[in-house]
N, C-alpha and C positions, 0 to 999 in steps of 0.2 A: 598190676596193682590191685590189692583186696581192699574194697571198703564195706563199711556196716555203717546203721543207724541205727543208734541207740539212745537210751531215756533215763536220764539222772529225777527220781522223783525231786521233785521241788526246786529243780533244775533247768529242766525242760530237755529239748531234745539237741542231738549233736549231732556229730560227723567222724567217725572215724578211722582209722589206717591199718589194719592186720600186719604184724608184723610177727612173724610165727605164731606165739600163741600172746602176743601182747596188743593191746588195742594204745594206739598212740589218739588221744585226744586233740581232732583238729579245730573244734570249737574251742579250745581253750586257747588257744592261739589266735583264733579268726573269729571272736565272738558273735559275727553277723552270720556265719556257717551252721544254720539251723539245720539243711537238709541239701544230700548231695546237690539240688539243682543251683543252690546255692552258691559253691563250688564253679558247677557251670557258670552260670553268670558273673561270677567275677572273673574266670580266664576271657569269657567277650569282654568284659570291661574294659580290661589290660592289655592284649592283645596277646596272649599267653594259649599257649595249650592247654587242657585242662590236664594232663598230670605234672608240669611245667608249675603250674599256680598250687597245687598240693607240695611240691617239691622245695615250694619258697617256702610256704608257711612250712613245712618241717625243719627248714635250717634256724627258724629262732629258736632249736633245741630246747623251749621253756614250757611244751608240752607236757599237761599230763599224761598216767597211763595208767591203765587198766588191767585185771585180768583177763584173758577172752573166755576161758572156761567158766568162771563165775557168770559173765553174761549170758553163754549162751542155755545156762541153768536155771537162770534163774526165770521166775513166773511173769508175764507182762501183768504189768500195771501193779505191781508188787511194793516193798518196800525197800527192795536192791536196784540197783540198774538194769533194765533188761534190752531185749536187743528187739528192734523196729522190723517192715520191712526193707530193704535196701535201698529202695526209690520209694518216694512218695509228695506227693501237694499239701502244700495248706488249704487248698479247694479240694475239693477230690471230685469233683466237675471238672476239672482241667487235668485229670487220668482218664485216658482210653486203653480199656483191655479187651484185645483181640488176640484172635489164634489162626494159623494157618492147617488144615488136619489133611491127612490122607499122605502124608510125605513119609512115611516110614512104612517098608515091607508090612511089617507083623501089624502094624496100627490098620492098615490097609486088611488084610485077613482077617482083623478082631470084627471091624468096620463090617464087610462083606457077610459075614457068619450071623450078623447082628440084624441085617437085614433082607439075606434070604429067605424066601420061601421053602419052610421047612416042608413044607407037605408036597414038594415035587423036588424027585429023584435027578431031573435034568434041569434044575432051573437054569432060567437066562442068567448072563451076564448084569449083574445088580450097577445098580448107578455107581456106586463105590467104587467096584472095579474099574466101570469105564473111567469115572474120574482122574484114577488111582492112575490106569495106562494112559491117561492126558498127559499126564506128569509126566510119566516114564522117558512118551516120546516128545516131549517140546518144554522139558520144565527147566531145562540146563543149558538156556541161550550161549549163543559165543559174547561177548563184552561187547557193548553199546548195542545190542539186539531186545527184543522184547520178546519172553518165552511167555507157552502158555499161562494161564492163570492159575492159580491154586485155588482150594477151597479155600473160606473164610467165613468167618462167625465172631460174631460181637460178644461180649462178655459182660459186658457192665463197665462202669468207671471206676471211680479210686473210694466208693463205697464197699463195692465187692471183693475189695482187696485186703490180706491179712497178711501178716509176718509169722515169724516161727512161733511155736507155742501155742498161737491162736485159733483158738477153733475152727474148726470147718462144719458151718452148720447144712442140716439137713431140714428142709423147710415140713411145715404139715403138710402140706399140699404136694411132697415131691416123694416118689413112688421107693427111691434110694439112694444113696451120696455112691461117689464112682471117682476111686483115683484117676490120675491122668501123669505119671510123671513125666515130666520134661524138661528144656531147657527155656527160658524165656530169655527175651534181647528187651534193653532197655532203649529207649532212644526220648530226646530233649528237640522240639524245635528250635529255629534258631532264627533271631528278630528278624531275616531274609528269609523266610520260610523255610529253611534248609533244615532234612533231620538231620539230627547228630546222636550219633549209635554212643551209648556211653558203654556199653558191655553186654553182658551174660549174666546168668545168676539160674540157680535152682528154680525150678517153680510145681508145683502141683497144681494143675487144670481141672479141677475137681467140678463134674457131673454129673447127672441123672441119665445113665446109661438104661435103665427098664422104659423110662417115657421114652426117651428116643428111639427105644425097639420097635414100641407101639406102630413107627409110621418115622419114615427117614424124615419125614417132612416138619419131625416135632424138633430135630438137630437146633434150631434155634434156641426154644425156650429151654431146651434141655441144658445149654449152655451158662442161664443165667442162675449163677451160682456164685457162693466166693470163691475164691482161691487164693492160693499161697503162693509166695516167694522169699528167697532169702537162701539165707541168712546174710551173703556177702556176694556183692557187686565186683564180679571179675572185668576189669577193663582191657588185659589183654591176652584174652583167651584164645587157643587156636579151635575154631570151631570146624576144624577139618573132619576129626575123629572123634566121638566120645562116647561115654562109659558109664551106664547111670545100675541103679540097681534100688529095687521098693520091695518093703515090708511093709505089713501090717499086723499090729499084736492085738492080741485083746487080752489083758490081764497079765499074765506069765506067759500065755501061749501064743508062738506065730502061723497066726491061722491064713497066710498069705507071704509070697516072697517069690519077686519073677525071675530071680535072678540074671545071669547079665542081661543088659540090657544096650541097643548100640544106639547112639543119635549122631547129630552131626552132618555136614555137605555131603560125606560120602558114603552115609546112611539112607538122606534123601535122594526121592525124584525129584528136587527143586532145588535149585541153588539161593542160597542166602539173596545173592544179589537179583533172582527173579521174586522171590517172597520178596523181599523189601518192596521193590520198584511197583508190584501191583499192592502194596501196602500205600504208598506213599503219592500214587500216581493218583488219590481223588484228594479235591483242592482242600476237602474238609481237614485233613488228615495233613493239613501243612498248616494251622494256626500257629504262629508266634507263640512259645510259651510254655503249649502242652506237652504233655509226658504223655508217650506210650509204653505199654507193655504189651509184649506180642508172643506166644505160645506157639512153639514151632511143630507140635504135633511126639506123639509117640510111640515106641512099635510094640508094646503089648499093654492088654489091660487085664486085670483080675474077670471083669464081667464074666466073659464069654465061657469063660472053665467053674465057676464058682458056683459053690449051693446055696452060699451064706447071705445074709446083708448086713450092712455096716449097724454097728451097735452105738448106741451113749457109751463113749468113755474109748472104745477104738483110737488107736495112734497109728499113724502113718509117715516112715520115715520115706524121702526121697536120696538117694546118695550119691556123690559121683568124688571123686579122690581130683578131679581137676576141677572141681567149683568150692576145694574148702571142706566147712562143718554140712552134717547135713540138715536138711530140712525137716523137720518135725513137728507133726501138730496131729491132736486131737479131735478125734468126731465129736459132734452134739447133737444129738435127735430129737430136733423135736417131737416127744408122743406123740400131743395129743392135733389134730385136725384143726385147721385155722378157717375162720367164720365165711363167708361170701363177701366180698368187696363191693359194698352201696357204691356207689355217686352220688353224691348230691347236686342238685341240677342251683343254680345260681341265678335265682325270679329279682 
């Protein structure tokens, strides 16, 4: 099942069903269906599966429909309907966006290259790699085991989060914007504290890959950025295998494009179900309520081969043929340097 969220100006926002290229309106049927989590909450209501409780609302057949190409053309916050990101809060305090990195071969090499010491012919073994070979050897427990840990990094909340179309800003302060294509997993608490994995969907993990060079130790703030997801919320994707592939144009010209690209369990040194379980294994990360979005890592980056830096006006498609349309969104640079951050102390 493919869903999106999308925006009827003066309308507000919906919920809808992909159905080849036609978008079936489930807010017009379920007018309290502002936003997929919504959806959720009324299968707990009912006692329903959540694609069970989408299945209902489709049979009173009295659904509007849409085109999907007109949406996914058109500009947000425009004067057509445009397309949201696929998950999202009306808090965006109650969005957690985390990533799990180092699970892909090539992500792992980009990583490594990125923080060796270039000025010795024999360097050590870089933390990257060690971490990388954690995985390798203990990241794919047998079922009811607990494998090693993966790397992890905080991202921001449901602030730092954009849908298609929308910018990807580059801060004064941040040295340069750095795709990341990926796959991201959606998950919903559940009023027992239990996640509940709603799917997959596209996402660009978009960072400051020069600050991180500086010192593996900046990998944190280098991570507080926006990023993207979208365009459509796959619920039942096989995430065994997949298939992604990024550009980047500037103008007419593609001055970037990694070609294939592999993600997926058998891509990774970590199994879905050891990411999850040290995801979900701290008590914070089981409120009632919250949405997460979690960045599974990827196995190449532009950085490490590039001469360029990201421009004002840059577009950066994400692709994969088993998530849908693709992801598409636009850089924004900020020029000019942003001032020193006072405190004010409170006498």
């Amino acid at each position: 099942m493919r869903l999106i969220q999308f925006e009827i100006p003066e309308s507000g926002r919906r919920v809808g069903m992909l159905v080849e290229n036609e978008v079936y309106d489930l807010t017009s049927v379920v007018p309290t269906w502002f936003r997929v989590i919504d959806v959720f909450h009324a299968a707990i209501e009912f006692g329903r599966t959540f694609s069970e409780t989408v299945s209902d609302a489709l049979e009173e057949r009295s659904f509007d429909r849409l085109g999907y190409s007109e949406l996914l053309d058109a500009e947000p916050r425009g004067s057509h309907p445009w397309i949201c990101a696929p998950v999202d809060h009306a808090d965006e305090h109650r969005v957690l966006i985390s990533g799990t990195g180092l699970t892909h071969t090539g992500g792992m090499e980009s990583r490594d290259r990125m923080h060796a010491d270039e000025t010795e012919t024999t360097a050590p073994q870089t933390d990257s790699a060690r971490m990388f070979q954690l995985g390798i050897d203990g990241g794919k427990p047998s079922a009811g085991s607990r494998g090693v840990a993966p790397e992890w990094f905080y991202k921001g909340n449901g602030y730092n989060l954009r849908g298609p179309r929308v910018p990807l800003g580059i801060p004064g302060f941040a040295l340069d914007g750095g795709e990341e294509p990926e796959i991201a997993a959606v998950y919903v608490i559940g009023d027992d504290g239990v996640p509940n994995r709603l799917g997959f969907c596209l996402g660009n993990e978009w960072s400051d890959h020069p600050f991180e060079k500086l010192n593996y130790l900046y990998l944190a703030p280098s991570k507080l950025r926006t990023c993207a997801i979208g365009p459509e919320l796959v619920t039942d994707l096989d995430f065994s295998s997949l298939n992604l592939r990024c550009t980047v144009r500037r103008g007419t010209e593609t001055i970037y494009d990694s070609g294939p690209l592999l993600s997926g369990e058998e891509n990774m040194s970590h199994s879905l179900a050891n990411c999850e379980d040290h995801h979900f294994k701290f008590p914070q990360h089981r409120r009632p309520g919250d949405i997460h979005i979690h960045f599974f890592g990827t196995s190449k980056l532009s950085f490490s081969d590039r001469s360029w830096k990201y421009q004002d006006g840059d577009v950066v498609t994400v692709a994969s043929g088993q998530l849908g349309a693709p992801l598409i969104n636009r850089v924004l640079h900020r020029q000019n340097g942003e001032s020193v951050v006072s405190v004010v102390p409170v006498i």
